[in-house]
PAROGU-690398 format. One record per atom (N, C-alpha, C): y, x, z; residue in three letters. Coordinates in steps of 0.05 Angstrom, whole numbers, plus 5000, padded with zeros to 4 digits. Example, Ala and Ser with C-alpha at 12.3 -4.5 7.8 and 13.67 -1.06 7.14 Angstrom:
% residues 2
488652645156ALA 491052465156ALA 493452645156ALA 495552575142SER 497952735143SER 500152585157SER 
% end
This chain:
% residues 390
800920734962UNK 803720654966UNK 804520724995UNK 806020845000UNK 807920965026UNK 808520755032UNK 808820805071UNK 809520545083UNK 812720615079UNK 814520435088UNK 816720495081UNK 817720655114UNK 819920865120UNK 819220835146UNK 821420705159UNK 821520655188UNK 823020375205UNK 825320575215UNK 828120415213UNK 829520485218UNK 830120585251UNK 830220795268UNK 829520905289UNK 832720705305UNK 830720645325UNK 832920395344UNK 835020535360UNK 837620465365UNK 839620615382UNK 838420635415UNK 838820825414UNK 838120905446UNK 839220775468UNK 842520625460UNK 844520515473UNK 842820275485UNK 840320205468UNK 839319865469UNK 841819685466UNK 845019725467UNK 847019535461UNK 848019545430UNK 847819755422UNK 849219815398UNK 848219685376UNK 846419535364UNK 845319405359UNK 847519085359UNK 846419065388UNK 848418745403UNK 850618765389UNK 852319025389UNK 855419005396UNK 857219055354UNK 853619105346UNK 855019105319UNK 855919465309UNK 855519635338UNK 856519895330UNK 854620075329UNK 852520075318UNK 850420275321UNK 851820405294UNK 851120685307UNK 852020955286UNK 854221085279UNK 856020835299UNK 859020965293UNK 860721225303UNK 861821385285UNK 862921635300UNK 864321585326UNK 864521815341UNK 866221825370UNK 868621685364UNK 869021525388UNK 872021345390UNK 873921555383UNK 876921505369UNK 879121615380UNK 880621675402UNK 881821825407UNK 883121705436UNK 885121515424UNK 885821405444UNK 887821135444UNK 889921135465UNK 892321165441UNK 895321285451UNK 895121125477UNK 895220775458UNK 896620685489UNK 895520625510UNK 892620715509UNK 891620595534UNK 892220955554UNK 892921135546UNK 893721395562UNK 896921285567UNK 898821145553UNK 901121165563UNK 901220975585UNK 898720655585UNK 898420525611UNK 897920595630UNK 896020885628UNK 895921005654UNK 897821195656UNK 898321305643UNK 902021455656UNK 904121205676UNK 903621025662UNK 905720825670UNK 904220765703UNK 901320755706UNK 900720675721UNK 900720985752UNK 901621145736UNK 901421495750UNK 904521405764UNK 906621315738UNK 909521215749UNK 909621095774UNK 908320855770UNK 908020625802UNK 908020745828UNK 904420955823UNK 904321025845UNK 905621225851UNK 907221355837UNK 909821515845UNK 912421435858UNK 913221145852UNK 914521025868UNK 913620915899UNK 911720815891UNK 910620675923UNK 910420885943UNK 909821165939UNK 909321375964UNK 911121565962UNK 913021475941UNK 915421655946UNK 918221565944UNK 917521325940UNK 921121155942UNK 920320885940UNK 918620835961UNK 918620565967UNK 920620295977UNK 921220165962UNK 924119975965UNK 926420035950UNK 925420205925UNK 928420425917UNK 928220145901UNK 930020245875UNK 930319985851UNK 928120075832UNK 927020325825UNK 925120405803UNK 922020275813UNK 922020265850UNK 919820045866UNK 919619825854UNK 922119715855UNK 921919445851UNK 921019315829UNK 922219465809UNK 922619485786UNK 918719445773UNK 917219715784UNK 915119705774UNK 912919605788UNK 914019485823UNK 912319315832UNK 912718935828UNK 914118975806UNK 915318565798UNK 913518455793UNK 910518575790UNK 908818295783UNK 907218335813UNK 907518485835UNK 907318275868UNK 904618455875UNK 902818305866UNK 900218365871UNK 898918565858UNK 898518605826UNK 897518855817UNK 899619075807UNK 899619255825UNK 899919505816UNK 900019765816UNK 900220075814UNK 899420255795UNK 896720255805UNK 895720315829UNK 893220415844UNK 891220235827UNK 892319955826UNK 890419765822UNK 888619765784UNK 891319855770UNK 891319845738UNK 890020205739UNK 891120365758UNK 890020615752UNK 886520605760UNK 885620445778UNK 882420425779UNK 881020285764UNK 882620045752UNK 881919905729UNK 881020035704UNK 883220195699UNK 883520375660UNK 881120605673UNK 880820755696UNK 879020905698UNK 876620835689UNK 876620555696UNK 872820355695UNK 872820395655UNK 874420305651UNK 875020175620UNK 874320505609UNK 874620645617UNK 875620965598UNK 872921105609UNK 871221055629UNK 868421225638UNK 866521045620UNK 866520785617UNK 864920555601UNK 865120565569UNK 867820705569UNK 867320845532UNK 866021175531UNK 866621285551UNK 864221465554UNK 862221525548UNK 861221295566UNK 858921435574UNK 857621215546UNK 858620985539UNK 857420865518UNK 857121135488UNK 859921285485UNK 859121465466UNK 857121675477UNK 857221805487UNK 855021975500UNK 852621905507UNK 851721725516UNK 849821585510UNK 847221525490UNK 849521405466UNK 849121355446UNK 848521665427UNK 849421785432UNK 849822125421UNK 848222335437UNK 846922235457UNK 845422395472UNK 843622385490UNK 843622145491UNK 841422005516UNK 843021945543UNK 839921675554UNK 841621735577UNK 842421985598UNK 840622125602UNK 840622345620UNK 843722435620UNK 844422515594UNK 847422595590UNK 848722485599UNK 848822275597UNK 850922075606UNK 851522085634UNK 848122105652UNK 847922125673UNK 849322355689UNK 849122515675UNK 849822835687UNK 852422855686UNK 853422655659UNK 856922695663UNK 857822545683UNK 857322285689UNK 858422085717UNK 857922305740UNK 856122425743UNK 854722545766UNK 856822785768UNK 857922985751UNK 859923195748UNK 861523125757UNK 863122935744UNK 865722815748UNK 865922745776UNK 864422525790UNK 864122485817UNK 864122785835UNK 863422935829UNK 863423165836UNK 865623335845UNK 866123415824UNK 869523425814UNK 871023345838UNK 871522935837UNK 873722845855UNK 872922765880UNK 869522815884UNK 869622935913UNK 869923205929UNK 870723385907UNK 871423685917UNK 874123645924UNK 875623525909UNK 878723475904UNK 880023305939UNK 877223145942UNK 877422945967UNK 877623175989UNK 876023375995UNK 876023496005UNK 878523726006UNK 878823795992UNK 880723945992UNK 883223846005UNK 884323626000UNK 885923476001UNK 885723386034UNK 883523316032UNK 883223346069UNK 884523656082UNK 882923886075UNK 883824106083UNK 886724076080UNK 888524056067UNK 891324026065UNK 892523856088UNK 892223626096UNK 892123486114UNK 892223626149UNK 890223726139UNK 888523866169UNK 890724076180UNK 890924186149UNK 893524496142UNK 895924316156UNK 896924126152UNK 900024076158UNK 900123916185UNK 897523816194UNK 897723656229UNK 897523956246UNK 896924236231UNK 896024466252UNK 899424546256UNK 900424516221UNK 902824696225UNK 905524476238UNK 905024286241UNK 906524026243UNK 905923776262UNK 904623856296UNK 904023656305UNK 903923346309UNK 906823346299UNK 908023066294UNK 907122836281UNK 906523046256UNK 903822916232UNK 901122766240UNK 900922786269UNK 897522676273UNK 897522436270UNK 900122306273UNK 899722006280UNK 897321896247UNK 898421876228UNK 896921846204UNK 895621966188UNK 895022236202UNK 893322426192UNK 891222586218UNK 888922626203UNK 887622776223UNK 888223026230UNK 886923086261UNK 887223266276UNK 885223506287UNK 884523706276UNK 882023766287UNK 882223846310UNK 885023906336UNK 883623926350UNK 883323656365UNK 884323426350UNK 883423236370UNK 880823106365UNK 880123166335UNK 876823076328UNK 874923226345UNK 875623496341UNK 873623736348UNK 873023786315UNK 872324226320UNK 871424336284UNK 869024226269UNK 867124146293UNK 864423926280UNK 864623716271UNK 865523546294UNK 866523236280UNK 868023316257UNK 869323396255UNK 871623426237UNK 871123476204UNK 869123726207UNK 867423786181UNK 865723536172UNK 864423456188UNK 862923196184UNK 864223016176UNK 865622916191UNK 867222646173UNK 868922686154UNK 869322986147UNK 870223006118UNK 868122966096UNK 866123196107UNK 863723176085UNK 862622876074UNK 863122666098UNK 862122496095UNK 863822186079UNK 866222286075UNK 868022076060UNK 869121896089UNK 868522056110UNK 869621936134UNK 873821886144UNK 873522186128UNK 876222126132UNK 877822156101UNK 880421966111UNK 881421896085UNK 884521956082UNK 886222076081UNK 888722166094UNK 890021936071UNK 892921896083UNK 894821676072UNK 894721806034UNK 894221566015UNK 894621645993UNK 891921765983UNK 890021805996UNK 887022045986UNK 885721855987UNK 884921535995UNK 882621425999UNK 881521255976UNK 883321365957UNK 881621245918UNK 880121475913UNK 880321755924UNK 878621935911UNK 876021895934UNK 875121785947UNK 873121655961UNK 871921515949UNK 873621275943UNK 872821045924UNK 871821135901UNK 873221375885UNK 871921305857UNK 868321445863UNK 869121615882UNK 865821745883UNK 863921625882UNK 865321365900UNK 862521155901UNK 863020945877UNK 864720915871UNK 864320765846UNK 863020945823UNK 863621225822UNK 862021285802UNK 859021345806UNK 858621405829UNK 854821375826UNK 854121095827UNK 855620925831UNK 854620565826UNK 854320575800UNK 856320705784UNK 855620685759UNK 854420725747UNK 852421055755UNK 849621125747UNK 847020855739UNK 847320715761UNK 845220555763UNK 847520305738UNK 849720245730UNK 850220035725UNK 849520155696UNK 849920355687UNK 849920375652UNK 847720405655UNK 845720475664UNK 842220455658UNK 841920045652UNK 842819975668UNK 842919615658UNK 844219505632UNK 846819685622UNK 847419695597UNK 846019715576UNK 844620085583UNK 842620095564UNK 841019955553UNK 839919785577UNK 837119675576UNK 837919415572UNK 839919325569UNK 842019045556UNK 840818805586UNK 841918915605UNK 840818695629UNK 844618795644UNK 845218505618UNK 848918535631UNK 848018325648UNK 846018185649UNK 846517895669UNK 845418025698UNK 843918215698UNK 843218375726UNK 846318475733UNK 846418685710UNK 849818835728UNK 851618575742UNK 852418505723UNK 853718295739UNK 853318105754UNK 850818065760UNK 849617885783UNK 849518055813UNK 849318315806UNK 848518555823UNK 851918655840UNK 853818585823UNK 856418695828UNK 857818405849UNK 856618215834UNK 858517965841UNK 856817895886UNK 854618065873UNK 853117945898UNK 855018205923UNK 854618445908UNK 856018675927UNK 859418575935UNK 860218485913UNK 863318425921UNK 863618175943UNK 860417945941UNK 860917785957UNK 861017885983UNK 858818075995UNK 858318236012UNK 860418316027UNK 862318496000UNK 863918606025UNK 866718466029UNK 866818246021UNK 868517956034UNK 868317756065UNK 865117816056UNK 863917726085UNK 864317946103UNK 862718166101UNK 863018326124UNK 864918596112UNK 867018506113UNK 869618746106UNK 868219056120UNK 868419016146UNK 868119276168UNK 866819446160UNK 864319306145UNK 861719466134UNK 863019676107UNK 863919546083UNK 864619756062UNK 867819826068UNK 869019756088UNK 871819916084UNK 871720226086UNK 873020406081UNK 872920616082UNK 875420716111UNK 874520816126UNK 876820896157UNK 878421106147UNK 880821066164UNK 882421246154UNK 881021556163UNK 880521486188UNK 878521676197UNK 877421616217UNK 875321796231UNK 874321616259UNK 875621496274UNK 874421276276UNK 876121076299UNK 878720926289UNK 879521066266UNK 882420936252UNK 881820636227UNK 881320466231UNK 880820216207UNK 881720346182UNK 881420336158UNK 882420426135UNK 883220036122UNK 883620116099UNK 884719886080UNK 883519826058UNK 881320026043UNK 880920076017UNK 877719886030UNK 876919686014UNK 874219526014UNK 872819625986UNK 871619835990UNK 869719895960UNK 867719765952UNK 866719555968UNK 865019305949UNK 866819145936UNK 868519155945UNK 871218945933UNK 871819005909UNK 872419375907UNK 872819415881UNK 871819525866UNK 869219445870UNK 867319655847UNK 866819405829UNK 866919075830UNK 868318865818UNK 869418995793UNK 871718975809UNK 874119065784UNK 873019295772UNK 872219575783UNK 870919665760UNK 869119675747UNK 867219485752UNK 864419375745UNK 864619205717UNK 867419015724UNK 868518965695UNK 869719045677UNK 870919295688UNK 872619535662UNK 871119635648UNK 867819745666UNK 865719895652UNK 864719735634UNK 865119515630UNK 863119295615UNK 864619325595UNK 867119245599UNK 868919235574UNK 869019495557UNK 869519775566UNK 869719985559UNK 867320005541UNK 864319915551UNK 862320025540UNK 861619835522UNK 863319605514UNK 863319405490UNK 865619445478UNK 866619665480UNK 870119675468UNK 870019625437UNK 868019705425UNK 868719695392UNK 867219415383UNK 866719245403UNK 864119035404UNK 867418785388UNK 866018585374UNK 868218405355UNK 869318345378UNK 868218145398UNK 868618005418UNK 872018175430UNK 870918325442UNK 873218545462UNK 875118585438UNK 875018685413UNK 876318655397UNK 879118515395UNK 877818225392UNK 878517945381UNK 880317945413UNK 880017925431UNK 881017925459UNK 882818085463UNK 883018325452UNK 885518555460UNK 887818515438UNK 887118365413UNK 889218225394UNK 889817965391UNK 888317845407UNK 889317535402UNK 891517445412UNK 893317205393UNK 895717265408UNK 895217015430UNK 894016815421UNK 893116645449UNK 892816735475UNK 891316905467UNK 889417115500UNK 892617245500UNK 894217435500UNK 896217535499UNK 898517295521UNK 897917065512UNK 900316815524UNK 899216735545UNK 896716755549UNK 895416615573UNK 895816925595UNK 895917125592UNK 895617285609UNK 899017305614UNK 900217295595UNK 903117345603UNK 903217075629UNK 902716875621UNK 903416635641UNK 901816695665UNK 899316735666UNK 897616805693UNK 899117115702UNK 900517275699UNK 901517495704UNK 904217335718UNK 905417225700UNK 907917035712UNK 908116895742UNK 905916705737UNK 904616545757UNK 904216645779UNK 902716815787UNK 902116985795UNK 904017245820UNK 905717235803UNK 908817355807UNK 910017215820UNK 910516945813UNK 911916715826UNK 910816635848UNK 908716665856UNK 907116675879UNK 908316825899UNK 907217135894UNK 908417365906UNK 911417275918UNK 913217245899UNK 915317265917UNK 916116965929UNK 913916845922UNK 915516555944UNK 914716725971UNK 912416785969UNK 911816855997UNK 912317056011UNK 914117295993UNK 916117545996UNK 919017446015UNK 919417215998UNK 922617026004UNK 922316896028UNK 920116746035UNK 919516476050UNK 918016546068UNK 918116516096UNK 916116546121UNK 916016286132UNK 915916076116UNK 915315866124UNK 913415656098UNK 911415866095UNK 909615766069UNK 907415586082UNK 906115486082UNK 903915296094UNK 901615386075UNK 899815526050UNK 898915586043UNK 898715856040UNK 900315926063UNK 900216306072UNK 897716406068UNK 895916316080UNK 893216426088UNK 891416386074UNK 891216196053UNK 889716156026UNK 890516336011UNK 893316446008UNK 895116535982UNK 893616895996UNK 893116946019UNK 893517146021UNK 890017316019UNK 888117106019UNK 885617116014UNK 886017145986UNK 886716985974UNK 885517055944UNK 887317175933UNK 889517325942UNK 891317535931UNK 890617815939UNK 889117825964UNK 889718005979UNK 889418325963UNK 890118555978UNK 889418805957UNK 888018975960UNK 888018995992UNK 885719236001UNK 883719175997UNK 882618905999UNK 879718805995UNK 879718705969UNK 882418585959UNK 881818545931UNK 880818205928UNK 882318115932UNK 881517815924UNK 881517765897UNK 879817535888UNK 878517475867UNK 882017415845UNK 883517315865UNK 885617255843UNK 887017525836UNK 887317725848UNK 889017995846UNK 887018125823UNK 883918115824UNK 881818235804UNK 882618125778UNK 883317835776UNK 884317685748UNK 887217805750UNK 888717715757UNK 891317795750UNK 892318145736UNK 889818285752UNK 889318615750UNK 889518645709UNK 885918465705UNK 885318475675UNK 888518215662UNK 889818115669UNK 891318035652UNK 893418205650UNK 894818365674UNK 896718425675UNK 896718775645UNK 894618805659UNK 893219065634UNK 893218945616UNK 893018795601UNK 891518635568UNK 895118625565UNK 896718545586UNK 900218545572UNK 900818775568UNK 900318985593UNK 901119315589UNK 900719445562UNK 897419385560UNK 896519545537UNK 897519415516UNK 898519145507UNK 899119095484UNK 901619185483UNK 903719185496UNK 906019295508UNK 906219615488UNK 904419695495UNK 904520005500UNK 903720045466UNK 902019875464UNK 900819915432UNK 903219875420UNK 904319745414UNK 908319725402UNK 909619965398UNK 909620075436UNK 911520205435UNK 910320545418UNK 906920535425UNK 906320785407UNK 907520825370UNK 906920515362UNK 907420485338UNK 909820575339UNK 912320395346UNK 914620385341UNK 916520615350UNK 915520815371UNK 916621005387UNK 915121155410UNK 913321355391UNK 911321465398UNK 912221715404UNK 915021895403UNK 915022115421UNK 917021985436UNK 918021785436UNK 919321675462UNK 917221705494UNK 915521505490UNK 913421505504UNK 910421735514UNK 910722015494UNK 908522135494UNK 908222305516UNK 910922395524UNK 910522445553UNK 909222435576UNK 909522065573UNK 908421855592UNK 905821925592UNK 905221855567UNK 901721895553UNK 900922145561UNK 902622355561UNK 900422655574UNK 900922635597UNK 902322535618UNK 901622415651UNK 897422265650UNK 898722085631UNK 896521875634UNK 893222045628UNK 893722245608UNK 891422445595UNK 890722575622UNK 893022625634UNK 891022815658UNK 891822655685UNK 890822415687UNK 891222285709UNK 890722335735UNK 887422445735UNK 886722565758UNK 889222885773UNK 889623015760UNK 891123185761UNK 893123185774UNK 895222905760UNK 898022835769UNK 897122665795UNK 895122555800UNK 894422375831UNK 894022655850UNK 893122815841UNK 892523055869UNK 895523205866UNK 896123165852UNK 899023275848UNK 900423095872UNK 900222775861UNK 902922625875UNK 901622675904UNK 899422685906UNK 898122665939UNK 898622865957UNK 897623125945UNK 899523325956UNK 902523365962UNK 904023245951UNK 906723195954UNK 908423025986UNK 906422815979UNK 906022575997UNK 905722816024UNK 902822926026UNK 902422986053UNK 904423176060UNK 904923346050UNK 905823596050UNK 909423576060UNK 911123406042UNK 913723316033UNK 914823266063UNK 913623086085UNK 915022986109UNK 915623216129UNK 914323376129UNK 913823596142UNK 916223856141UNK 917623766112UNK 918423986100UNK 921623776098UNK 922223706100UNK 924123446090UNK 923523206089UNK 925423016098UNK 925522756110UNK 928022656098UNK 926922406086UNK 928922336071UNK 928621966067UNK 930221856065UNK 929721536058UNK 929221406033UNK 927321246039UNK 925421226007UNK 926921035999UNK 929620986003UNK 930320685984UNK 933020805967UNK 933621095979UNK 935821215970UNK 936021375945UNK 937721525933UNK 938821635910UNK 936421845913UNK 935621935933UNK 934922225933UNK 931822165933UNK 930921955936UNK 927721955932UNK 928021845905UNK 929021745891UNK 928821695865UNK 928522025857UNK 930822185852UNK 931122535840UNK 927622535854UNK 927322575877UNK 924622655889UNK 922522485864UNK 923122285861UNK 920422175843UNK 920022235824UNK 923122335810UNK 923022385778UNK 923422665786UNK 923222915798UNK 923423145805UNK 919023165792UNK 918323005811UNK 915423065816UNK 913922945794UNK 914722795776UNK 913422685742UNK 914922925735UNK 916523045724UNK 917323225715UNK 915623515718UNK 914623575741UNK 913023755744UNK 909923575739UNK 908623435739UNK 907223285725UNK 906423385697UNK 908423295690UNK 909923265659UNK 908423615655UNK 910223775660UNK 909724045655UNK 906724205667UNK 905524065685UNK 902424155691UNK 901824015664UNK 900923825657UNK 899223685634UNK 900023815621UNK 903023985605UNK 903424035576UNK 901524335579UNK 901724465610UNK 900124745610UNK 898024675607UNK 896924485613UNK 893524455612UNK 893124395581UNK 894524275577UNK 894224195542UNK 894224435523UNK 896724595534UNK 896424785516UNK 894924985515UNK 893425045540UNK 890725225546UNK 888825125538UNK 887724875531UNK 885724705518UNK 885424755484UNK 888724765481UNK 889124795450UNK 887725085442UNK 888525245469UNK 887725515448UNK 885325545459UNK 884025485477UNK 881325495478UNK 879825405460UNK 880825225442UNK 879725015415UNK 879325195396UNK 882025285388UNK 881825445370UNK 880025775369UNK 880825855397UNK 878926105402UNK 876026065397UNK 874925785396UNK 872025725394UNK 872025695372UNK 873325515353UNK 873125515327UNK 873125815312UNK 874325915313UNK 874626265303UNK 872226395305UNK 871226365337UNK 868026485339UNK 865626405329UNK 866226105325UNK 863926065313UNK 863326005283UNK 865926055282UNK 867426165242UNK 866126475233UNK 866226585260UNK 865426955258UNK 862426935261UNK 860926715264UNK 858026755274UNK 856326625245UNK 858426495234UNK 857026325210UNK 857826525183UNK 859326665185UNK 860126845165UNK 858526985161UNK 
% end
């Protein structure tokens, strides 16, 4: 009698836990691409018509927004990743893709520096918030680029994600190996870290210049998107992204939250200033701005799930912003550095609004070219390998 043989165990070590072992590749998911369009929107207002009414408008909940929801959905969208790939190919794969990607948007970092460098040479004026090589010197200068040293206004998330994505190397090997109580013991201890000693993980604007961005702070927040992302089809996360309970509690902590913000927007005579501004804060990311972040997203994305259903080429636009997010951020960034140099204009007026919706519009039209060169590259491969099987 034959032994019977044993069913061969998921490689994920979670899939199993989460109830999804064997399941085909996720879909994409309309609305979580039109939250990050929406979130591509924000930061299109804040560095290009800051104080206009479309600012206001998409900065009303105070404390989290686009930068904040756009590093968030990144965590959530690399954690369904690398969980399918993973699962479909080992870890190594998985490994090699975090490792590319990081790659990628530290070439992009650089470049983006070079641009910088390009408009303080052609534009002296510009040094005040941008570097200078001849005031670094060509050595220093290469160096603290190479080194994520310097960060020009608007460029210092593509710093961040570098290092959030090789953190993440080591965090999905803890997935794999189902030691979520390490990751997150491991994250909570790093985020304590860089609360205590800020100086240590902030990133400088450049030598000698303080920066704003605390990347122990927020590798937190994406430490919890990856979790979620890489349990996305798990009941639990499920039950949480439709419940309408969870749905009311985040609208009210989003509220709350808000109401905070602008007492202390309105009022310079708060007496809990300095508590409110610790656990709100953004550059470092206080613990209440990290919650408010995942509630304010859990309204977006349900939001957005509606509006796919209900008015899905209204919105699809948005959604091919959001598809090539990285793209439209080196897009808006280049704009940013480049734009003052070339024209000067006031960000609360008629004409930085046209300027904001001038520059989604060309957005708009990079994504539809990349899309449509994707399409026929699809099909050109299908054909060939139609002609090889024939």
């Amino acid at each position: 009698m034959s032994e019977k043989p044993r069913r061969r165990r998921p490689e994920s070590g979670t899939a199993e836990l989460a109830g999804t072992a064997d399941l085909p590749r996720l879909p994409r998911d309309r609305a979580l691409d039109v939250v990050r369009g929406l979130c591509i929107v924000s930061m299109c207002t804040a560095h290009l018509a800051k104080g206009s009414w479309p600012y206001q408008v998409a900065h009303a909940a105070v404390w989290v927004d686009g930068a904040v929801g756009f590093v968030m959905l990144s965590g959530v969208v690399v954690g369904m990743v690398q969980r399918s790939t993973i699962d479909r190919a080992g870890l190594a794969a998985g490994q090699r893709k975090l490792l590319r990607r990081a790659g990628v948007i530290y070439a992009a970092n650089l470049a983006l520096c070079v641009v910088a460098f390009a408009v303080v040479a052609l534009d002296p004026s510009r040094a005040g918030p941008y570097p200078s090589v001849e005031t670094l010197g060509a050595g220093p200068a290469v160096i603290a680029t190479l080194t994520l040293q310097i960060n020009p206004y608007t460029t210092s998330i593509l710093s961040l994600y570098v290092v959030l994505l090789l953190l993440t190397t080591g965090a999905v090997v803890a997935l794999q190996r189902r030691r979520v109580p390490v990751l997150i013991g491991a994250s909570v201890a790093l985020y304590v870290a860089g609360r205590v000693w800020p100086e240590v993980f902030t990133f400088p604007a450049q030598p000698g210049v303080p920066g704003v961005v605390n990347w122990a702070s927020w590798q937190l927040l994406f430490a919890g998107a990856v979790l979620i992302g890489w349990y996305w089809r798990a009941p639990a996360v499920r039950w949480a992204l439709t419940s309408r309970r969870i749905l009311v509690a985040a609208v009210v902590l989003v509220a709350v939250g808000a109401a905070i913000g602008w007492t202390l927007r309105l009022s310079s005579a708060v007496p809990w200033r300095p508590q409110a501004d610790w656990v709100f804060s953004e550059g470092t990311l206080g613990p209440g701005t990290i919650l408010l972040a995942f509630a304010a997203v859990l309204v977006a994305y349900r939001a957005c799930r509606f509006l796919v259903r209900v008015a899905g080429p209204v919105v699809s636009p948005i959604g091919r912003i959001g598809r090539r997010s990285l793209d439209c951020y080196l897009i808006l960034s280049a704009v940013v550095i480049v734009a003052p140099s070339v024209y000067r204009y006031s960000p609360t007026g008629l004409l930085a609004v046209a300027v904001t919706l001038a520059v989604l519009i060309v957005m708009w039209g990079w994504c539809l070219f990349r899309d449509v060169l994707a399409a026929r590259r699809t099909i050109s491969d299908r054909r060939r390998a139609a002609a090889l099987h024939a």
